[in-house]
C-alpha positions in Angstrom: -143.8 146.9 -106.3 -147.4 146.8 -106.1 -148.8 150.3 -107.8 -152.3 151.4 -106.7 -153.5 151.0 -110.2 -153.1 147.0 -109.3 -154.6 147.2 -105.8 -157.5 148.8 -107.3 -158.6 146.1 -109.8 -157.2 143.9 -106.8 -159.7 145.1 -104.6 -162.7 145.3 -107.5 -161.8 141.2 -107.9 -162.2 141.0 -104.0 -165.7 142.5 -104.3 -167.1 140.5 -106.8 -165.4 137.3 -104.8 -167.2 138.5 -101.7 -170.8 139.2 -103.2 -169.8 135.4 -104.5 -169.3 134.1 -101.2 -172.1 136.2 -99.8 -174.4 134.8 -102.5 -173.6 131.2 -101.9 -173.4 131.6 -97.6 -176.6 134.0 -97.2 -179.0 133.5 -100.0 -178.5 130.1 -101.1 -177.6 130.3 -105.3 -176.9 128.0 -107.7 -173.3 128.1 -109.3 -174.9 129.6 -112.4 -176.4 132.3 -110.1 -173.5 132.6 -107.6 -171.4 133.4 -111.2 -172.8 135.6 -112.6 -172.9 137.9 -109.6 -169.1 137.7 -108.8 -169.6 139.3 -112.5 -171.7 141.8 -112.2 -170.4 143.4 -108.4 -166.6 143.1 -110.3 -167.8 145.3 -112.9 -169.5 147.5 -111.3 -166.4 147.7 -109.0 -164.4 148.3 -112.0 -166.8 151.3 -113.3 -166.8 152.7 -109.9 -162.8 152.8 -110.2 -162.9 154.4 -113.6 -165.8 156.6 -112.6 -163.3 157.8 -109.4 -160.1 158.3 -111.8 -162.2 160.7 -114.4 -163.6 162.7 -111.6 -160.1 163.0 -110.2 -158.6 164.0 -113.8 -161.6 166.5 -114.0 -160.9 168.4 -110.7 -157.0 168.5 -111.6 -158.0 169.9 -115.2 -160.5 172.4 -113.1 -157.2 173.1 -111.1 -155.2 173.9 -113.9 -157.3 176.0 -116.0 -159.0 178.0 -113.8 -156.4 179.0 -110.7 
């Protein structure tokens, strides 16, 4: 089974294909170019995720301590 842990980096990958695509399509890059943003958007999809995960550990911690 597919845990959402998966569909998350799933999804991050998806991102970065579709700035790729996007890049190539729309503003006419180079390969170079059209790498190194499927890169940079799957990274910053990535830090997103992990930015998401904290915040939701930090509220339940909040949770627990204080009610």
């Amino acid at each position: 089974m597919i845990t959402t842990k998966t569909l998350d980096y799933v999804s991050a990958s998806a991102v970065g294909i579709l700035a790729g695509a996007a890049g190539y399509g729309l503003l006419d890059l180079e390969a170079i170019n059209i790498a190194i943003l499927i890169v940079v958007s799957s990274v910053l999809g990535l830090f997103i995720i992990h930015v998401c995960r904290l915040w939701s550990i930090d509220r339940q911690l909040t949770r627990s301590l204080f009610h």
